[in-house]
C-alpha positions in Angstrom: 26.5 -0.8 56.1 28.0 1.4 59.0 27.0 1.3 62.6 25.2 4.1 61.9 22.6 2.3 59.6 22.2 -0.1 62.4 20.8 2.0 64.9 17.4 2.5 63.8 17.8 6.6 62.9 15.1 8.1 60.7 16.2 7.2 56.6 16.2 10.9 56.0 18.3 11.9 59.0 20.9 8.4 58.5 21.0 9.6 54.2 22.6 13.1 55.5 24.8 11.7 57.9 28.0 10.8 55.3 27.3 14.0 53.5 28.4 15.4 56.9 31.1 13.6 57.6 30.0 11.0 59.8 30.3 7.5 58.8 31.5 5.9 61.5 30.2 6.3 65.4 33.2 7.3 68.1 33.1 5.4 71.0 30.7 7.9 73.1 28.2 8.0 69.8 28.1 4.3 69.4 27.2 3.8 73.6 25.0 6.9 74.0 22.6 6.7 71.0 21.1 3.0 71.2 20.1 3.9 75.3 18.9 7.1 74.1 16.4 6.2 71.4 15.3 3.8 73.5 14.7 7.1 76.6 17.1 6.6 78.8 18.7 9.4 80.8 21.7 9.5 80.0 25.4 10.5 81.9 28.0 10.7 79.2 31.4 11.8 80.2 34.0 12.0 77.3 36.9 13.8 76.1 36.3 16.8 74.0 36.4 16.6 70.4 35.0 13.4 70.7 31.3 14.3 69.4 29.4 14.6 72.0 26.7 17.0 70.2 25.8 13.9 67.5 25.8 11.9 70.6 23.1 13.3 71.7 21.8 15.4 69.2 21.5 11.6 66.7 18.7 10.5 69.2 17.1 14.2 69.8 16.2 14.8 67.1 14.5 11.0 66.0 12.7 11.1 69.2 11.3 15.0 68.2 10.3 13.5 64.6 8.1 10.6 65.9 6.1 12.7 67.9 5.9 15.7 65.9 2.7 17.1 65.9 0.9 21.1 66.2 3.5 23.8 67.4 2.1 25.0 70.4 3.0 29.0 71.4 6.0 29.4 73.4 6.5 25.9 74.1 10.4 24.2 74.0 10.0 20.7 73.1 13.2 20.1 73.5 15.9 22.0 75.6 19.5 22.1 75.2 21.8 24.5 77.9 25.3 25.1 77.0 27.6 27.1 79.4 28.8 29.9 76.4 27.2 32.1 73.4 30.0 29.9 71.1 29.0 26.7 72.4 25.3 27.3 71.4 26.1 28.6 68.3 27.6 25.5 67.7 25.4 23.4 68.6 22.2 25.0 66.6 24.3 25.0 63.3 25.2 21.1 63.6 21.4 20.6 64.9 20.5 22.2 61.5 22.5 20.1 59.7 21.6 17.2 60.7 17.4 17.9 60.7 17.4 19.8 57.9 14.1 21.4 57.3 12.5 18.6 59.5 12.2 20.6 62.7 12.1 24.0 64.1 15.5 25.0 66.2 16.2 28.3 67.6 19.2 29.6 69.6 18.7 32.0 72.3 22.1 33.8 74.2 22.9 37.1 76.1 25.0 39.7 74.1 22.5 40.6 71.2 19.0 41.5 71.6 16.3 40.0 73.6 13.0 41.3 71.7 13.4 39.5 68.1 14.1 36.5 70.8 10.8 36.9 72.0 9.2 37.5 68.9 10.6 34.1 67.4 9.7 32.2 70.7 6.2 33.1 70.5 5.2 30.8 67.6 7.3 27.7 69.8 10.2 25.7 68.5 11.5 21.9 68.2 14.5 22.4 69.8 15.8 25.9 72.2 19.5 26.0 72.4 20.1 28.2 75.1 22.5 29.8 77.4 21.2 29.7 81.0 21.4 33.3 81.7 19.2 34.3 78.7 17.1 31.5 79.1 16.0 32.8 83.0 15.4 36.1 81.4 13.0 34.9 78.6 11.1 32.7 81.5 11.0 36.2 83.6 9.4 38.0 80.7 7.1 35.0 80.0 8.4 33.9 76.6 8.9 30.5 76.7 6.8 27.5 78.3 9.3 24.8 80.2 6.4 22.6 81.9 5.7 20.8 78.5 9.4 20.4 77.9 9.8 16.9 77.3 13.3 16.3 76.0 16.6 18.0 77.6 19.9 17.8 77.1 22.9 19.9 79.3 26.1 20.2 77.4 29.3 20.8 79.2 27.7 20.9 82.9 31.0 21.2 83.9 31.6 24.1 82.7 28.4 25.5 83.7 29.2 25.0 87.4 32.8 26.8 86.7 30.7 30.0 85.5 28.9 30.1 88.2 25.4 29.2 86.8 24.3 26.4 89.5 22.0 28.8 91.1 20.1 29.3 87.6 19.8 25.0 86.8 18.3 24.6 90.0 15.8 27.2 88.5 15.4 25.3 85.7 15.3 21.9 87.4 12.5 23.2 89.1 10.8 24.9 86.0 10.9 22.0 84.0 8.7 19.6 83.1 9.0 16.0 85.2 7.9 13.7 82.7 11.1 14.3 80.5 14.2 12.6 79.0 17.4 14.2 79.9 21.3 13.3 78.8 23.9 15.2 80.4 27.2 14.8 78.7 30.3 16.4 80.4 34.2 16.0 79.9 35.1 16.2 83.5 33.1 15.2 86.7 33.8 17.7 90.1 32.3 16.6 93.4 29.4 19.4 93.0 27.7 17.6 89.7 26.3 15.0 91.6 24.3 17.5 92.5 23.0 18.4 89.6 23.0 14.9 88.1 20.4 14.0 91.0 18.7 16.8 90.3 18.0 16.4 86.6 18.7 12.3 86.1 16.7 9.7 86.5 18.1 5.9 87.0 20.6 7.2 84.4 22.9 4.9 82.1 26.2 6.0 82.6 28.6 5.8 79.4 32.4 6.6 80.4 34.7 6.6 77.4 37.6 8.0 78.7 38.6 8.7 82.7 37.4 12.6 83.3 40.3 15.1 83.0 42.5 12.8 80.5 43.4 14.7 77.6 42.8 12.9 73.9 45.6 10.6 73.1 46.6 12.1 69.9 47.4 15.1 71.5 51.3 15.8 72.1 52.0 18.3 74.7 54.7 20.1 75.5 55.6 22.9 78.3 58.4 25.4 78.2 59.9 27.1 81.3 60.2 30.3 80.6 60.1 33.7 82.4 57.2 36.0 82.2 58.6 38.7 80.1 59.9 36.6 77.4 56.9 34.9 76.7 56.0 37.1 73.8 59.0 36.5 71.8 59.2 32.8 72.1 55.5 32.5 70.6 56.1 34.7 68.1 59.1 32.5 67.1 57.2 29.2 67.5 54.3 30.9 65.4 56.3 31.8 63.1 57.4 28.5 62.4 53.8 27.1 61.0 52.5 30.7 59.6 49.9 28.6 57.3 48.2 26.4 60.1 45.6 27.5 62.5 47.0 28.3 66.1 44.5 29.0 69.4 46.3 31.0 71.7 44.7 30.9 75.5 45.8 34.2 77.8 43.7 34.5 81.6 42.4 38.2 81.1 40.4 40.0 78.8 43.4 42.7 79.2 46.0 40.6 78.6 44.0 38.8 75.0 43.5 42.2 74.2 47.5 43.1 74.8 48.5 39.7 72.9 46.3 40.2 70.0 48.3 43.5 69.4 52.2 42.0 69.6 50.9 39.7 67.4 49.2 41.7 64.9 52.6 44.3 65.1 54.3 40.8 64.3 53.1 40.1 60.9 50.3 37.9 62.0 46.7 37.9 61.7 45.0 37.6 64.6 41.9 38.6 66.8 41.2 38.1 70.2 37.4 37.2 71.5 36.7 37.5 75.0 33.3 38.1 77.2 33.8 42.2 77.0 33.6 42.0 72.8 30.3 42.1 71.4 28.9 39.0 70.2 28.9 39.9 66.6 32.5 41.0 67.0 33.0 37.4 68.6 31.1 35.3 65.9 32.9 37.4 62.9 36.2 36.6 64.5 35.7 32.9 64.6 34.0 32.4 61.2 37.2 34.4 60.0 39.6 31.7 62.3 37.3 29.2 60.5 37.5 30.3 56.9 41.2 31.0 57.4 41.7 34.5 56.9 42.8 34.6 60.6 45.6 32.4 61.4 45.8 33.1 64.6 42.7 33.2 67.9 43.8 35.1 71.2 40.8 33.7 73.5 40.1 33.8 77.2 38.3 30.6 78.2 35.1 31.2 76.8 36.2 29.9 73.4 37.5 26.7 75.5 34.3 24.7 75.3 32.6 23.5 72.1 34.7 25.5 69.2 34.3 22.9 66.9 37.1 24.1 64.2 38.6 21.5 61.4 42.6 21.5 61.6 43.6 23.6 64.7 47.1 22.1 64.6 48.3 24.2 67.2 46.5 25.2 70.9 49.2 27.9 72.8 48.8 27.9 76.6 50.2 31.4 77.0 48.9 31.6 80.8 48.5 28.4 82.4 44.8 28.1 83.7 44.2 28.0 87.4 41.6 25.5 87.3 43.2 22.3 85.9 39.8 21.4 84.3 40.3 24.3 82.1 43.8 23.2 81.1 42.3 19.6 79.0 39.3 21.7 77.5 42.0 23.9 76.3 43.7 21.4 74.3 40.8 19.8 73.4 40.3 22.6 70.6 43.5 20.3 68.9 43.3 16.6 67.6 40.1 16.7 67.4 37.7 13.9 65.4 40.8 11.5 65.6 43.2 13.7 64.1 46.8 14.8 65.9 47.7 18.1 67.8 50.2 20.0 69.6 49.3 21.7 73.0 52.4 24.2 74.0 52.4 25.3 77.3 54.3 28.1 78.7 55.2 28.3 82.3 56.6 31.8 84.3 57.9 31.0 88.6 54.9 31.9 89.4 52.6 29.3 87.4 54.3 26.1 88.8 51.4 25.1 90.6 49.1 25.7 88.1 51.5 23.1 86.0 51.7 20.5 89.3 47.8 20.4 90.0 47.1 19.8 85.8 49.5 16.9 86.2 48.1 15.7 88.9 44.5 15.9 87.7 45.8 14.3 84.4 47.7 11.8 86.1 50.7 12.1 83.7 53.7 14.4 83.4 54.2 17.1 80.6 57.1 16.6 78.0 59.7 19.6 78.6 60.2 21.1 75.5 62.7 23.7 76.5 64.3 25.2 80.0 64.3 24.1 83.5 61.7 23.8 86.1 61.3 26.4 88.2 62.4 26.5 91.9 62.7 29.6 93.5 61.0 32.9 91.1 63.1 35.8 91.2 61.4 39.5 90.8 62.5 39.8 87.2 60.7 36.5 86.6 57.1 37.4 87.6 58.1 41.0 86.1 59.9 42.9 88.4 63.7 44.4 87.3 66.6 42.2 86.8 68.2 41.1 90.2 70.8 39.0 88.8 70.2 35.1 87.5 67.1 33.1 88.0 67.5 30.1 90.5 66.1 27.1 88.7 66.7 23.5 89.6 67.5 20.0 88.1 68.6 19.5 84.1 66.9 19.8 81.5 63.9 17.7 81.5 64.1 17.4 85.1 60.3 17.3 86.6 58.8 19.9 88.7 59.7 19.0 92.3 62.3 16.5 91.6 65.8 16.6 93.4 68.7 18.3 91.3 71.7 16.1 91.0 74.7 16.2 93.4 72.3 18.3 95.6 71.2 17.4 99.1 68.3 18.7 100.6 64.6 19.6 99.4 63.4 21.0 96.0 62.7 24.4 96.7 58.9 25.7 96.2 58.0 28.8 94.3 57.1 31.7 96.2 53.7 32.8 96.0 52.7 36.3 94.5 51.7 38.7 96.5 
């Protein structure tokens, strides 16, 4: 008898569990569920890839069967906002695994049409998975009904407040129903969710599995010091290394995915990029293609950071380090995921240094160098200019960021900013 069996889920919904691969709770499952079912709000903050969606999905949907009763027209019963279209997506298909044909869920997110939306809304559904954008615009137009909402769930608030959407949950704190149960789960926890936790929790219990901002343990990562212009070359030799396994390759822009995507495919490899100016359908082909394996490799921006659920990414490529060091563990967190291991391989240009220094810091540990020196003073052929001779870098090999070099008095230069 698993742990599972000992929580009190619904026979039907505990039977489909091993069939899914679940047959043991993680640590955030096996703390979140027991104070859920009994309607707790809950504060969960855990690592990614540490599954998060059966935490809170497990007691969801048991609550939604025991008082199932008439439909009513346009009315959510239960509410789930996740900060991206992927993210959504993802949680609706595990939500349909799990309940089967026991409940009504419906997924609602910008980038496709808003009128078969509607239409599907009017009848009302179990469970609305929802982006908070689209989920405004279907309020606006009087599609769905919020004030008998009585279950709700916010996935990845973090990540919400990075994209800007605290304006629209204080709409929806304000729409909702009072007389709810709410679970926010998050991997990291920035000054401004306390905020939003007051907001939308009630006496909450707060489960902490891991400190916010640590990455998971089985991840090794790496970091290379390398300039700007020769960052190309050395992933396509590092690819080329593991052609067979899955690699997630992170760039900052939608230009510069778009740019990658190409070298790569010109390489031999294939490849897509997904970032916000793709079309949805364009997105979702390219990751059930990552998924199935007939693309080996995924160029994303950091809206495939949060909630890409994908079986044996062995590889997650930091082309561009992220500026928000939040961003950085999410990243990574698309590796090692449901206990297995991972690489994360980082690159870092002059430039990026204190991109590298604030991740550290946030994570509290240092990155293993992998290769070349870290950076002291950027030259112009470094961030991309023409060649002005050799690059100034300081300390040996495997020397940290800021440390003194050997047999050198003095301060450890800083790198110049761009300008």
């Amino acid at each position: 008898m698993s742990d599972f069996d000992m929580m009190g889920l619904p026979d039907p919904l505990a039977k489909r569990l091993p069939d899914l691969g679940l047959t043991e709770p993680t640590p955030i499952q096996k703390q979140a569920v027991p104070h859920a079912l009994n309607g707790r709000d809950v504060l969960g903050l855990a690592q990614t890839g540490t599954g998060k969606t059966a935490a809170f999905g497990l007691p969801l949907i048991t609550r939604l069967l025991e008082g199932r009763g008439k439909q009513k027209p346009k009315v959510a019963r239960g509410l789930i906002l996740a900060p991206t279209r992927e993210l959504a997506t993802q949680i609706a298909e595990v939500l349909g695994k799990l309940a089967g044909k026991s409940l009504f869920i419906q997924r609602v997110v910008g980038g496709v049409g808003i009128g078969p939306q509607i239409k599907n809304l009017a009848r009302g559904t179990d469970v609305l998975v929802a982006t908070p954008g689209r989920l405004l615009d279907l309020v606006d137009r009087g599609a769905v009904d919020l004030k008998q909402t009585r279950f709700l769930v916010l996935d990845e608030a973090d990540q919400m407040l990075d994209l800007g959407f605290i304006h629209a949950l204080r709409k929806v704190a304000e729409l909702i129903g009072e007389e709810r149960q709410t679970m926010l789960f998050s991997a990291t926890m920035p000054k401004q969710m306390n905020e939003i936790a007051a907001a939308f929790l009630k006496s909450p219990v707060r489960i902490e599995v891991s400190p916010p901002g640590k990455a998971a343990d089985k991840i090794r990562q790496v970091v290379h010091f390398i300039a700007k212009t020769e960052k190309t070359a050395l992933l396509i030799e590092l690819l080329d290394k593991h052609r067979d396994d899955r690699a997630l390759v992170f760039a900052r822009t939608k230009w510069g995915s778009e740019k990658l995507a190409k070298a790569l495919d010109k390489a031999g490899f294939a490849v897509e990029a997904i970032h916000g100016d793709r079309r949805q359908n364009a997105r979702d082909r390219a990751i059930k293609a990552f998924k199935a394996s007939d693309l080996r490799v995924l160029v994303a921006t950091d809206v495939a950071a949060r909630g890409l659920d994908i079986p044996d990414v062995n590889h997650v490529y930091n082309y561009e380090l992220p500026n928000v060091p939040e961003a950085y563990v999410h990243r990574i967190g698309r590796t090692a995921r449901a206990g297995k291991d991972g690489e994360a391989i980082a690159f870092c240009a002059p430039d990026e240094m204190p991109y590298l220094k604030a991740i550290e810091k946030a994570m509290k540990a240092a990155v293993e160098v992998a290769s070349g020196r870290p950076w002291e003073t950027p030259t112009s052929e470094e961030v991309g200019g023409k060649p002005k001779g050799r690059s100034r870098r300081s300390g040996r090999p495997g020397q940290r960021p800021g440390s003194k070099p050997t047999g050198q008095g003095g301060k450890p230069g800083r790198p110049r900013k761009r300008r």
